[in-house]
C-alpha positions, 0 to 999 in steps of 0.5 A: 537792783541787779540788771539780768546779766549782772552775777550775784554773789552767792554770799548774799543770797543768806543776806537777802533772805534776811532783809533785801533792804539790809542787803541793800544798804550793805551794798551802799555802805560797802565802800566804807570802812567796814567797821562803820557797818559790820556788827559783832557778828560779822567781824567774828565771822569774819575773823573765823573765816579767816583761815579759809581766805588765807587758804591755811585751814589744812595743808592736806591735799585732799581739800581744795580751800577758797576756790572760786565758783561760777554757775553761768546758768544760775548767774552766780558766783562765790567761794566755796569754803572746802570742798573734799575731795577724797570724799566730795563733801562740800563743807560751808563753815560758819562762825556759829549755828544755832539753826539752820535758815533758807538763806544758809541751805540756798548759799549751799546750793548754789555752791553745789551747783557751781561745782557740778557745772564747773565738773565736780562730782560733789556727793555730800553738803555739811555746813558747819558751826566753828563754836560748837564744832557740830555738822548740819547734813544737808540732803543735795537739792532735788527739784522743788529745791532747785525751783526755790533757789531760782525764785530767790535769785529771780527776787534778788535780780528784781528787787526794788529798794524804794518799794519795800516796806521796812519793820515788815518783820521787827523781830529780824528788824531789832537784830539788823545793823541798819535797824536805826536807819529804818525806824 
């Protein structure tokens, strides 16, 4: 699906994780008007993210909203949410978290290490729940972290839609958009 010097998006390593297929046939559909793909979910995500796009959550200096990112060892790129830079905390916001996934936590990792290849200093990772204003802390990734996120990214460059296997996980497949185009 994506060739060695491709970049991935750091948003859809939480994608991926959930389904590859889904991720996959997000990237088939994205040409298309959105509201022929995105569940309610999503535009309610997207919706709340809203104020970071537009770079208007604060008008303090202290936080840099929306920038972009680049991790050239790791071949990824994104936006980061906010960064603080008073107290270099990295803030991932989403619409609402009930608990935390492997493909949330890897997003902010990539994220961190974007930052510290591009030279911030970043000493804290918090993803936040907009609904119930609460904070999952994250611990900065160690070694054993870093490997998982690298296997992730060495899965997502070398994976092979028409040899994955769908309903492998029906309790994720009944929540997927693409859910009636695997059955």
């Amino acid at each position: 699906m994506l060739g060695d010097n491709d970049f991935i998006p750091i948003s859809k390593i939480n994608d991926f994780l959930f389904c590859p297929y889904s991720l996959y046939l997000h990237m088939v559909y994205e040409g298309y008007d959105a509201t022929t793909y995105q569940s309610e979910v999503q535009v309610a995500g997207k919706l709340a993210h809203k104020s970071i796009d537009n770079k208007v959550y604060s008008s303090a200096k202290r936080y840099l909203q929306s920038l972009s990112v680049i991790g050239l060892r790791l071949g990824i790129s994104g936006k980061i949410d906010i960064l603080d830079q008073y107290t270099m905390t990295l803030i991932e916001r989403k619409n609402r978290v009930s608990q935390l996934y492997d493909g949330q936590v890897y997003q902010v990792y990539a994220q961190y290490y974007c930052l510290l290849e591009m030279g911030y200093n970043v000493r804290s990772l918090i993803i936040h729940s907009l609904q119930d204003n609460k904070n999952y802390r994250l611990s900065l990734p160690g070694k054993v972290e870093a490997k998982k996120l690298e296997n992730t990214l060495k899965m997502m460059r070398n994976f092979q839609p028409q040899s994955f296997i769908t309903g492998t996980n029906m309790a994720k497949c009944r929540h997927c958009i693409y859910y009636p185009l695997c059955v």
